[in-house]
Structure formats: C-alpha cells, structure tokens
N, C-alpha and C positions, 0 to 999 in steps of 0.2 A: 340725758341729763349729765351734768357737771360731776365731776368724783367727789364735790365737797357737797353735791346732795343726794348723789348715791350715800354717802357717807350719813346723813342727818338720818335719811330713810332708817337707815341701818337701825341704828340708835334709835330712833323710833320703833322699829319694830320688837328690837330689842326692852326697851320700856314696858310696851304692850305685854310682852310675853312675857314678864317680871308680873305683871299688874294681874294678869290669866291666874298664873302657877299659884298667888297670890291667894286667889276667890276658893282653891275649894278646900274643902274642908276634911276630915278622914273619909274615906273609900266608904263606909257606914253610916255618914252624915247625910244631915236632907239638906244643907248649906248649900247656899244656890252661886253658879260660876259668875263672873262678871263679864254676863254677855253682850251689852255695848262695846267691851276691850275686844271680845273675841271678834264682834261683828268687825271692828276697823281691823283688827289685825286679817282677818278674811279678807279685806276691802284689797290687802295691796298681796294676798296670793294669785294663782293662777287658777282659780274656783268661780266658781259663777251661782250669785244667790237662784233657788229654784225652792216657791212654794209646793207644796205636794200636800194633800189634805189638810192636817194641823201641825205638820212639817216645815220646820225650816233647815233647807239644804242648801250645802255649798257643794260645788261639783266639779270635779275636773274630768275633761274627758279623756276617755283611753283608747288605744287600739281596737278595732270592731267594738262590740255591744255595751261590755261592761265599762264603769266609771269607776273614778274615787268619788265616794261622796260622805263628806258630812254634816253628822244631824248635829244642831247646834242645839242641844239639851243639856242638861249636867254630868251627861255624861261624856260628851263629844266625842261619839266613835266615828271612825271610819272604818268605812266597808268598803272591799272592791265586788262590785256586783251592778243590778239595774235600780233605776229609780223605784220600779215596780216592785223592786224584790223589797228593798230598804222600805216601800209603805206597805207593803206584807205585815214585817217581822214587828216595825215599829206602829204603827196606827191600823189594824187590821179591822174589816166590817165584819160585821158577825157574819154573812152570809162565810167570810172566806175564812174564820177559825172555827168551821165544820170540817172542812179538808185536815185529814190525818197527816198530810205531808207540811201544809201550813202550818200546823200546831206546831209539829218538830220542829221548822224553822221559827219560830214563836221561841220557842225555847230555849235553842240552842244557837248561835249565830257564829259561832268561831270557825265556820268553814269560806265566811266572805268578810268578818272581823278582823283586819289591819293591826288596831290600835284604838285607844283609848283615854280619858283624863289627858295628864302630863304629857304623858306619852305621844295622841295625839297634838297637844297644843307644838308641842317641839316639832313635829313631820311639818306643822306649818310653818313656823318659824324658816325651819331651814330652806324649806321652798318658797319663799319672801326672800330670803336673801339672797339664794340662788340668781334671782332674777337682776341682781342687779351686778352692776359694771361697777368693781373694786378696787380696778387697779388704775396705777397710780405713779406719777413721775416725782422726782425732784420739786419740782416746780409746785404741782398740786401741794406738795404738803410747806414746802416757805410762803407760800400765797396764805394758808391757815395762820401760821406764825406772823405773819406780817399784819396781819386783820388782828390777833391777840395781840400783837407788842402796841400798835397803834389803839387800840379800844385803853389798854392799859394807859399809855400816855396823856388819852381825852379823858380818861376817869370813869369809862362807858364799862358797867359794870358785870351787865351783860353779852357782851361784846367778850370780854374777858372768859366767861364761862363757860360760853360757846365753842372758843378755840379751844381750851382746858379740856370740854366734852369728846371734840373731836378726835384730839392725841391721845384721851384715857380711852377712848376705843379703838385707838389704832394698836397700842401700847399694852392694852391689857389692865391697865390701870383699875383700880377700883376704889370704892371710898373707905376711908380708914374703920377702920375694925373701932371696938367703942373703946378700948384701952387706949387711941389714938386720938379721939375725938375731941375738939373744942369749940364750944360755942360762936357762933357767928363767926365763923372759920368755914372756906369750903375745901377739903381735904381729899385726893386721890394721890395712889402710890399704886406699886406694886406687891400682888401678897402669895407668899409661900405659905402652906401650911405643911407644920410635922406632926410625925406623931405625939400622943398625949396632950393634944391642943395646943399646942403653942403654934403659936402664927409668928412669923416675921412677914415687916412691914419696911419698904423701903423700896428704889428709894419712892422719895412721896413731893407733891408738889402742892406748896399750902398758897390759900389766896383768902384775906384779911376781907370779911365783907363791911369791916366798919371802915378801912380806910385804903382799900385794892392795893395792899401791901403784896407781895407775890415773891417767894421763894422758893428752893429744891434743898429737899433735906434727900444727900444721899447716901447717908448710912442706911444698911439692913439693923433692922431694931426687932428682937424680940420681945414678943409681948408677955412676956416674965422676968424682962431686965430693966427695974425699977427704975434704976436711974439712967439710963438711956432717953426712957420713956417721959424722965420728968426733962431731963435735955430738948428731946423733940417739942416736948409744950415750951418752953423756952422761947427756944427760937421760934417757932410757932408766930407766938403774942409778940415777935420784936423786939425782946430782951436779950438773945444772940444771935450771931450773926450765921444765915444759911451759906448752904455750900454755895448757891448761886442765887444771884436775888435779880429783881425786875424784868426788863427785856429781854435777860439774857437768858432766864426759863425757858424761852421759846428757842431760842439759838439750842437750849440744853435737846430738847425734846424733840425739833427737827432732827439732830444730829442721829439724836437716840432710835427715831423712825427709820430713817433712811441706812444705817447700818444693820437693820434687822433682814 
C-alpha cells in the first residue's frame, strides 16, 4: 500500500481505539465494551478470529505451543498460553471443574494473564500499526498538500479535511480543547499541557465549514489568557487576519512535517 493509505489505516485504527477506550465503564461496572469497534480493530491485527465453545478468540500464534490469545468479552484479556488452557479458565464443563488443579486455574489466571481492559486494547493498537509501512519521502507528504490546496480551490470540502487529518497525525495535531472551540469551525493545533491545567494551544489550523475559509493561528495561547483566546475566536470567524491563510496552510504544514 501507498504511505498515504498506510497513513488513513493509521488514523483508522487510531479512531477505533478512541471508540474501544471509549465503551468501558469503571473496572466495577457491568457496562458492556463496544465490541463491533473491537471486532474491526482485531480485523486489521495480526490475530486470527477462532470460535471455541461460547468463545470468541483472536489469536496470534507464537513460537512452539503457546499463543496470544484474546477473548473478546468485557473484559478483553489476553493470555499467553493454549486454546485449551484459555476454554479451561474461561468456559469450563463441569466434568473439568471437579479437577482441584482446574479450579485453581478457575481462579487464579495471572500466571498466563498478559493484560487486560485498556491495557489490552493498546497491545492491539500498537501491533496494528506495527504492521504497517510509515515511512515516508518529500514527495509522499507535498502529494497530501497538493490534494488539500486543490480540494480547497474546488470548494470540495472534504477533500479539505482529509488532508487536515493526515498532517494532524503526522504533526501530532489535535482538536482544540473546548476554551478554543467554535461552532461550525473544524479546529486542530498543537497542545501542551502544564501543571495546574492549564493547556496551551497553538499553533492551530482553523478551517471555516460555512465557507472552507482556511488559516494557521501561530501563536501558543494559554488557555487562561482571556484575551489571547478571545483574539484566536477573532480570527477564527474572519474578523482578523491569520498568520497564514489559504493554500498556503499546506505550504505551512508540509514545511512543518518535513523538518521534523
């Protein structure tokens, strides 16, 4: 695949694991995961779905006998161990929780226990990305710029926030903190935090979804400097002028990549 759909993948997977982290609820709760997200975030690991009684397992395979495998429950552990062991501990026939060593492992599992929750959803994460080819020339990244400044030009709107997507994840970019935020406005910048909560925001790339207006505020703005902040709504809405405005975002943001 192409760097600019290893790239999308990415960003996908990344979504997914937002949407996961997302579903569960306190460690104490009965709040059930969102396991359609987890099943496609599984779809593009290196795991392979495997029924096993009222199990559903994803499995990677390892050196000689044992796997990784995980049960996709609310709890989504992973265990490095056998199939056999993992429908033991988790769906056991009564005949086999009469064996005193079954029961123990019934009970106890942290001797082929990995991880778990969050914890596991990230091991998958990061073995999804692993998998894919990220790197990337000159070229790969003004090819993304030249698709945004042209979508910009035709008024194609998404087209526009596609390329935006791409560079806020190359860039690290994220979306504005809610002190930043404007309605029918799509907003990503860069964000620090310090201590005592204060965040600064900057710089930030604002794109106009009533009329694909597109500029780069590049001041760092803390988000307890009123009047900074009422500046950035400003320009923001049109009413002053950004550090860099239209095509030349991208010109901004290629530059900003390719020096990193």
């Amino acid at each position: 695949m192409s760097f600019k759909e290893n790239l999308l993948k990415k960003i996908q997977i990344s979504q997914l694991t937002r949407k996961v982290l997302a579903s569960f609820g306190s460690p104490e709760s009965a709040s059930k995961i969102d396991k359609d997200a987890m099943r496609s975030l599984l779809d593009m690991s290196p795991y392979l779905y495997h029924r096993e009684r009222d199990l559903d397992l994803f499995i990677e395979k390892l050196d000689g006998e044992q796997s990784k495998i995980l049960v996709l429950d609310n709890e989504l552990p992973i265990y490095r161990t056998t199939v056999e062991d993992v429908a033991i501990r988790k769906s056991p026939y009564t005949k086999e929780m009469l064996s005193i060593g079954n029961i123990i492992k019934i009970l106890k599992d942290s001797d082929v226990k990995i991880s778990r929750r969050e914890e596991s959803v990230q091991i998958i994460q990061k073995e999804c990305i692993d998998r894919l080819d990220l790197s990337y020339n000159a070229s790969d990244i003004e090819m993304i710029a030249k698709e945004g400044a042209d979508s910009l030009e035709n008024g194609y709107t998404d087209g526009i926030l596609e390329s935006l997507a791409f560079f806020a994840e190359l860039l690290g970019y994220q979306p504005a903190p809610k002190a930043f935020r404007i309605r029918h406005h799509e907003i990503v910048g860069a964000v620090t935090e310090k201590q005592g909560g204060q965040i600064w925001y900057g710089p930030a790339v604002v794109l106009s979804l009533i009329d694909n207006s597109l500029g780069m505020i590049e001041d760092k703005i803390s988000s307890l400097d009123k009047a900074k902040i009422e500046h950035f709504q400003q320009v923001a809405q049109g009413k002053e002028k950004p550090s860099v405005e239209g095509k030349e975002v991208f010109r901004y943001l290629t530059d900003a990549v390719l020096m990193q």
